[in-house]
Structures are given as C-alpha cells and as structure tokens.
N, C-alpha and C positions, 0 to 999 in steps of 0.2 A: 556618493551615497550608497551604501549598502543594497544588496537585496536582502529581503525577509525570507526566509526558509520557510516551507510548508509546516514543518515541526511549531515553529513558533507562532507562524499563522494559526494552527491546530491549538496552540497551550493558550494562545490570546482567547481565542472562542470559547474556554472555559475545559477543553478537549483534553482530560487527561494520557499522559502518553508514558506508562513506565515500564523500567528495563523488562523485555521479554524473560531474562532469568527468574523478574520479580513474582511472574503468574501463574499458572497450574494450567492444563489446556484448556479449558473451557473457561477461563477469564481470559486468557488469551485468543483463543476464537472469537468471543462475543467484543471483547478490544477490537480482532484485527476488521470485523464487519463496521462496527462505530466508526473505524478512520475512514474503509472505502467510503463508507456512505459522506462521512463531510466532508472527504474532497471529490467525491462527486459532483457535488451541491457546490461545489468551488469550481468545478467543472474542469475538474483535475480525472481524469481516467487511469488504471492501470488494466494491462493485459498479459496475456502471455507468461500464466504464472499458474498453471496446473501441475509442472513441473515440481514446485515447492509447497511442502506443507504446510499449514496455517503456521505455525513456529518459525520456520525458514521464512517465509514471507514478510512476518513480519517485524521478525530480525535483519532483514534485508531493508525492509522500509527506515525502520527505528536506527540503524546503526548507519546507514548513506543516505538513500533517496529522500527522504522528507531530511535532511540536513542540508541539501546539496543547494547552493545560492542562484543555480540552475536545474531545476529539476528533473528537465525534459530528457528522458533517457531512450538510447537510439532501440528499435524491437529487439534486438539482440540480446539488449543488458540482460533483459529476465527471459529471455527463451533460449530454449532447447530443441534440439532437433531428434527426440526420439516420444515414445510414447508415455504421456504423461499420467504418474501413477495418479492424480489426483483429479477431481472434474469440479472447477470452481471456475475457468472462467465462463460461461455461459450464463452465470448470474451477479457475474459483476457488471456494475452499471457503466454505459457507455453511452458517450452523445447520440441523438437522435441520428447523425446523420451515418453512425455506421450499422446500424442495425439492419 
C-alpha cells in the first residue's frame, strides 16, 4: 500500500496548493501560513527555515517535502548554519512539548 503525501492529504481537505510561480507575494505568503497552520493541526511541525524566504520556503515545501511519501526530514535538510536574514521561525507552530 502506498503512503499518502502531506500534498494530497492537504488537496483531500479542500487545501488548495498552486505552483509558487502561479502567485504574487502576498498570495503567496498568506498560502505559505494556510499550509503551516494545517499541518500543524495534523501535527506536522516545520523549523529551521529563517534562512529562506517566504517564496523559497515555500517552493521548497511545494516542489519535495509535502510530496515526499516520508516526509520527516533530518534538521539539516532546511537549516543553515549562518545568520538568518529572515525571522519567521518564532512564530511557527510547534508541539507543546518543545516550547
């Protein structure tokens, strides 16, 4: 039996999901917050992503990680080890137990 992808989990829940080239940034931003929040609530977490811009993020999401029939990716995949020009993760959601 197959696994189901986060992507299709997402498009089953009604959860539109279209090409990042398709959107301007701020359909794009207000997308890439839509997807954390319902795979939050699936109790799916991302971190480690201040490094990339809303755009990058969520080309990165849209084009592997929500495809991948394992999704769980090692800290590495999305971090960097310098200073990150951007400050988003502090308010992405995250299980109770790592706050």
């Amino acid at each position: 039996m197959r696994d189901v992808t986060h992507f299709e989990k997402l498009t089953h829940a009604g959860i539109e999901l279209p090409d990042p080239d398709a959107m301007d940034e701020r359909q794009l931003t207000s997308k890439l917050w839509e997807v954390v929040g319902a795979l939050a609530r699936r109790r799916v977490f991302i971190r480690g992503t201040d490094h990339l811009s809303d755009r990058e993020l969520y080309s990165v999401l849209w084009h592997d990680v929500l495809r991948r029939a394992n999704p769980c990716a090692h800290d590495d995949d999305l971090a960097v080890r310098v200073r990150p020009p951007y400050d988003r993760d502090r308010f992405l959601p995250a299980p109770d137990c790592v706050r």
